[in-house]
N, CA, C and O of each residue as an XYZ file, in Angstrom:
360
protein
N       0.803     -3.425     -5.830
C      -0.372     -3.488     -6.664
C      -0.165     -2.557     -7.858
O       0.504     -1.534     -7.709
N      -0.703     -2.863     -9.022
C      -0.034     -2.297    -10.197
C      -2.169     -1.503    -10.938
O      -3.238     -2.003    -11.288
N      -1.621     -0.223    -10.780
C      -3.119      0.560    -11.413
C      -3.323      1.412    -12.653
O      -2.534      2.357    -12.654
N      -3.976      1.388    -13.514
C      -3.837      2.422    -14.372
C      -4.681      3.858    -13.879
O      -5.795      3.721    -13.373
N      -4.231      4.906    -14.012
C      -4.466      6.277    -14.035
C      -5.143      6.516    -14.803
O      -5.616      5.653    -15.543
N      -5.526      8.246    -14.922
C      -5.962      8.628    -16.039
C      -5.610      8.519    -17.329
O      -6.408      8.544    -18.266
N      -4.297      8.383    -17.426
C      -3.445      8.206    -18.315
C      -3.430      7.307    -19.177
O      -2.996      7.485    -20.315
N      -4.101      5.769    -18.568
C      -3.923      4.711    -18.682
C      -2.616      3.894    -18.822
O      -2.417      3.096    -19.738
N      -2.053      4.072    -18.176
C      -0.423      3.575    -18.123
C      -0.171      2.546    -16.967
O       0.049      3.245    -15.978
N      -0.111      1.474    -16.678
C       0.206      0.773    -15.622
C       1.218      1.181    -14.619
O       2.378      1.171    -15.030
N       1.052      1.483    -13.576
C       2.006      1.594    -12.642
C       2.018      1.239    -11.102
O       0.890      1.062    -10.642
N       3.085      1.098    -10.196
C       2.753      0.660     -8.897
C       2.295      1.961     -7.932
O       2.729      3.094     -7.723
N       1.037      1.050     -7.411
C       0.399      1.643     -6.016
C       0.906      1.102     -4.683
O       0.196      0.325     -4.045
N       2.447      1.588     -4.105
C       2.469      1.029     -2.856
C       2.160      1.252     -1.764
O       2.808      0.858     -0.794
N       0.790      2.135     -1.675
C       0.354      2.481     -0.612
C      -0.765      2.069      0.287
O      -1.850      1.882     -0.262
N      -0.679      1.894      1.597
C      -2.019      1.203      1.904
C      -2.571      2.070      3.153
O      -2.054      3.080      3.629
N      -3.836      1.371      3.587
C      -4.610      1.930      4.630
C      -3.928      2.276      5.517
O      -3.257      1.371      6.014
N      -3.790      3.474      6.035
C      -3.088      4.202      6.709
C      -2.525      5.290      6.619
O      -2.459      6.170      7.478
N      -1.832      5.270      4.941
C      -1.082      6.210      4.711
C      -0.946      7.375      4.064
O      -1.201      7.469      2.863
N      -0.512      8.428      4.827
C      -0.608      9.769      4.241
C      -0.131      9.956      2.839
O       1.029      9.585      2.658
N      -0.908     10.564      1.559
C      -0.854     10.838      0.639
C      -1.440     12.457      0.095
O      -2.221     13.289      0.556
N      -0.387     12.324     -1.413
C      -1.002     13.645     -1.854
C      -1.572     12.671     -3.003
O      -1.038     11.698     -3.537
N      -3.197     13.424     -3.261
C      -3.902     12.514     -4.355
C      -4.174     13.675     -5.740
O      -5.095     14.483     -5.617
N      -3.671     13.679     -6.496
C      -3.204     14.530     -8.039
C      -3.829     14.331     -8.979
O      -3.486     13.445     -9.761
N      -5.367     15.391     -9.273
C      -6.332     15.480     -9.726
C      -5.667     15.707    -10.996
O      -5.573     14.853    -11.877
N      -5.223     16.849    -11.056
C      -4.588     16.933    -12.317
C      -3.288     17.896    -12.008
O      -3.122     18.540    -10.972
N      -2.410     17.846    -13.136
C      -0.963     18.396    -13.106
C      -1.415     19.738    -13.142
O      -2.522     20.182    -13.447
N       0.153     20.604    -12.596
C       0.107     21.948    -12.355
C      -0.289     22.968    -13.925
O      -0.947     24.008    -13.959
N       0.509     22.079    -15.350
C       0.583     22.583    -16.013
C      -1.009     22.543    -17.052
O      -0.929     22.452    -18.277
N      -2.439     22.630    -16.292
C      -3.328     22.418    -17.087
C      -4.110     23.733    -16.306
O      -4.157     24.130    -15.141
N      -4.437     23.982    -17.032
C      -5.231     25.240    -16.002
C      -6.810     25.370    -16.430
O      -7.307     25.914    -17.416
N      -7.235     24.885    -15.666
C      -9.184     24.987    -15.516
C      -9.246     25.666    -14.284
O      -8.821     25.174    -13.238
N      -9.844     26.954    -14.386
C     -10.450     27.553    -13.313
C     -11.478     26.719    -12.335
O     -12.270     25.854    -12.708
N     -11.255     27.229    -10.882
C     -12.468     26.510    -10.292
C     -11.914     24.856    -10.172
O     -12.876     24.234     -9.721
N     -11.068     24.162    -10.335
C     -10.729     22.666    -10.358
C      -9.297     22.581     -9.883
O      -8.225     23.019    -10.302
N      -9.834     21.569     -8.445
C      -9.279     21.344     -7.650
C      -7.406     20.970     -8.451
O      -7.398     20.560     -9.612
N      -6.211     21.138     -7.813
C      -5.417     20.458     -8.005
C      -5.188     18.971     -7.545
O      -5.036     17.846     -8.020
N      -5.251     19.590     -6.414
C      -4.625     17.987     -5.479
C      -5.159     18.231     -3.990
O      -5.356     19.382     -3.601
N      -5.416     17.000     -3.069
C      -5.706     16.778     -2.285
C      -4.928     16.185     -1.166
O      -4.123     15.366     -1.609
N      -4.884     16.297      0.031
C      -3.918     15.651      0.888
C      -4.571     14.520      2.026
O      -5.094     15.320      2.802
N      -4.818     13.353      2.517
C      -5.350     12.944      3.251
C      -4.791     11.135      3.634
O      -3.933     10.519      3.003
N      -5.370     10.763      4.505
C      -5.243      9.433      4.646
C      -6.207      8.412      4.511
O      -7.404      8.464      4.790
N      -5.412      7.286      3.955
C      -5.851      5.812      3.022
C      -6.733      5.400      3.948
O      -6.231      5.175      5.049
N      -8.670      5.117      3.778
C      -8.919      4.663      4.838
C      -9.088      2.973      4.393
O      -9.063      2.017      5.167
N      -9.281      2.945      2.759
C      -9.648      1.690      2.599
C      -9.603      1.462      0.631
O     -10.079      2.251     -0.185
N      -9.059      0.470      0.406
C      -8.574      0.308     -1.210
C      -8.961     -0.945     -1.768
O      -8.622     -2.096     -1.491
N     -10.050     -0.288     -2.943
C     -10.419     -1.501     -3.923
C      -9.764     -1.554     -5.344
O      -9.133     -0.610     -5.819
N      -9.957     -2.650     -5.924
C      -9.974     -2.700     -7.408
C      -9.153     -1.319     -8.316
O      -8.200     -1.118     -9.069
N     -10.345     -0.557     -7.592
C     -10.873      0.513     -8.611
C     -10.540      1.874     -8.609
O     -10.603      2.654     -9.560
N      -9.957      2.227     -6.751
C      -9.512      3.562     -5.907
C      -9.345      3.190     -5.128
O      -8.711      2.137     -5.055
N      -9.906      3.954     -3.858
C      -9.636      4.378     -3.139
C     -10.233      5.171     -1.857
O     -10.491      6.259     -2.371
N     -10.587      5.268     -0.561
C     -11.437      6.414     -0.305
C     -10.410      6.792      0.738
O      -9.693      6.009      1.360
N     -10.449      8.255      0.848
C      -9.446      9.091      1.640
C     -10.486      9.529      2.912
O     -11.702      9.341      2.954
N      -9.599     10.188      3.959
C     -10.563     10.969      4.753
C      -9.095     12.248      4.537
O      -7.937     11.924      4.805
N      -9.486     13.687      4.009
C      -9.056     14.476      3.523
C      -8.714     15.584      4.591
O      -9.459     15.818      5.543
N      -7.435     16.299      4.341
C      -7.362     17.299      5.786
C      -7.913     18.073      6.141
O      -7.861     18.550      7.275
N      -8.957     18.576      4.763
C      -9.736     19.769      5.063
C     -11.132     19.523      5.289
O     -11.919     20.458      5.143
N     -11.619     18.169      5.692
C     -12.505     17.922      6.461
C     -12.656     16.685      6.402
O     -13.049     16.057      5.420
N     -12.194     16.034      7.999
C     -11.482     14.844      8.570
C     -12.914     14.111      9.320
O     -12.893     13.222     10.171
N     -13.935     14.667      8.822
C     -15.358     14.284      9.524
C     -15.898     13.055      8.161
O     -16.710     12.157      8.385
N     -15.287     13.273      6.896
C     -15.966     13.174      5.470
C     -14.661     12.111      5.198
O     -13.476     12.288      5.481
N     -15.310     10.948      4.549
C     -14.308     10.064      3.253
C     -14.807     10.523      2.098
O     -15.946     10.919      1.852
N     -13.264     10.384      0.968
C     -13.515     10.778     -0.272
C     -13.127      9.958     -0.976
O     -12.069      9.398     -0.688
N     -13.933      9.555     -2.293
C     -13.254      7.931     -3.164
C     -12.925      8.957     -3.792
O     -13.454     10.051     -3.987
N     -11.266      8.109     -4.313
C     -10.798      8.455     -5.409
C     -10.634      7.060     -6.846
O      -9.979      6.033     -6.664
N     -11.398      7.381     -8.201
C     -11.231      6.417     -9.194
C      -9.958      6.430     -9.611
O      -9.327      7.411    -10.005
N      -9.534      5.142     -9.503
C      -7.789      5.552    -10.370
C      -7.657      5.961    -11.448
O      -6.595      6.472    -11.804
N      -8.693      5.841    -12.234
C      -8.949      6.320    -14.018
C      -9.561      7.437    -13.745
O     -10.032      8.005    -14.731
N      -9.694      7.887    -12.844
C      -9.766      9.973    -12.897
C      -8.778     10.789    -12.546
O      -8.743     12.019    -12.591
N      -7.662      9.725    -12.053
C      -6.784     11.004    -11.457
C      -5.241     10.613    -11.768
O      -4.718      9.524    -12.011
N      -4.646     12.104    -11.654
C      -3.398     11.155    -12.937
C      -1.961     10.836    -11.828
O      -0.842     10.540    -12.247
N      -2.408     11.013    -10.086
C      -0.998     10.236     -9.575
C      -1.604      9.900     -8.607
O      -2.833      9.960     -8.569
N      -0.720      9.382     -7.407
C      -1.124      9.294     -5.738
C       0.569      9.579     -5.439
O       1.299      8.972     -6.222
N       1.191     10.328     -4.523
C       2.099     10.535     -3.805
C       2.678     10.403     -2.620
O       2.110      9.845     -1.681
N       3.532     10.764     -2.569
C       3.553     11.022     -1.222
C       2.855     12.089     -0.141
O       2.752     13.315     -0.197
N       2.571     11.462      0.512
C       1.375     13.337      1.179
C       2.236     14.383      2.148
O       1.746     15.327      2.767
N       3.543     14.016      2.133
C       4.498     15.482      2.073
C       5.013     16.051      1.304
O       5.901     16.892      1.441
N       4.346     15.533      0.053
C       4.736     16.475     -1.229
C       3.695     16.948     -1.673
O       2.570     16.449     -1.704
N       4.179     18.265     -2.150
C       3.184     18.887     -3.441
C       4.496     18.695     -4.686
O       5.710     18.784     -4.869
N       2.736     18.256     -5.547
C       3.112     18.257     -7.004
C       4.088     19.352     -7.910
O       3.679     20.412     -8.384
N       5.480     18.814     -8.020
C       5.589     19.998     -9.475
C       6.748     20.636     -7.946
O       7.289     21.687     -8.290
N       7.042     20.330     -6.899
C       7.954     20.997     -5.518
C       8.562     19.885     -4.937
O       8.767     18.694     -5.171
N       8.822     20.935     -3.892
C       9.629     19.671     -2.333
C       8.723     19.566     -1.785
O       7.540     19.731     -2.082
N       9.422     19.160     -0.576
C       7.908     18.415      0.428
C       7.763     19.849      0.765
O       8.436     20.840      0.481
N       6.168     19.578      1.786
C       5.415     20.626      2.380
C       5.857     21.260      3.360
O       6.214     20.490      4.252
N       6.039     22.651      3.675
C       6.396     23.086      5.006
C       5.759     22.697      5.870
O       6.455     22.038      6.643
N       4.118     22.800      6.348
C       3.238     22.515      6.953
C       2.460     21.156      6.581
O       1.800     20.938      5.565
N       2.732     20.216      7.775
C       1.676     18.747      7.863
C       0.800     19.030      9.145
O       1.244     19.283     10.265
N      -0.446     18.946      8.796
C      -1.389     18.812     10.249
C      -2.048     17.895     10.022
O      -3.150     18.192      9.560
N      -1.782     16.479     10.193
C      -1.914     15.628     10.238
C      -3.621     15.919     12.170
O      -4.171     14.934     12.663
């Protein structure tokens, strides 16, 4: 499936319900106090438009993500801007 970002740039989304992702609010190199970087969680369900996660830091809660708010989706053993993560608690 092919989405535009914040960016507006077309690119492929090959990820689906199920799968662990890192979701990339914004890049390392922008700095707003107080605003989130990135998020880690799993795909519970994908429209059009995003996305809604259920997130690691509270697995009780889904979170939509708009594809035109956020400027990647990853892999969710990576952090942005590194290697993969030491720690998954999946």
């Amino acid at each position: 499936m092919k989405v535009s970002f914040k960016d507006n740039v077309q690119r492929d989304f090959p990820y689906k319900k199920g799968d662990y992702v890192t979701v990339v609010v914004r890049w390392l190199y922008e700095n707003e106090k107080g605003a989130d970087l990135y998020y880690h969680g799993t795909i519970t369900d994908i429209d059009n438009n995003g996305f809604w996660c259920v997130l690691d830091d509270n697995k009780t809660q889904e979170e939509y993500f708009s594809f035109s708010e956020i400027e990647n989706v990853i892999d969710g053993d990576r952090i942005p801007g590194s290697s993969k993560r030491r720690d998954i608690d999946n």
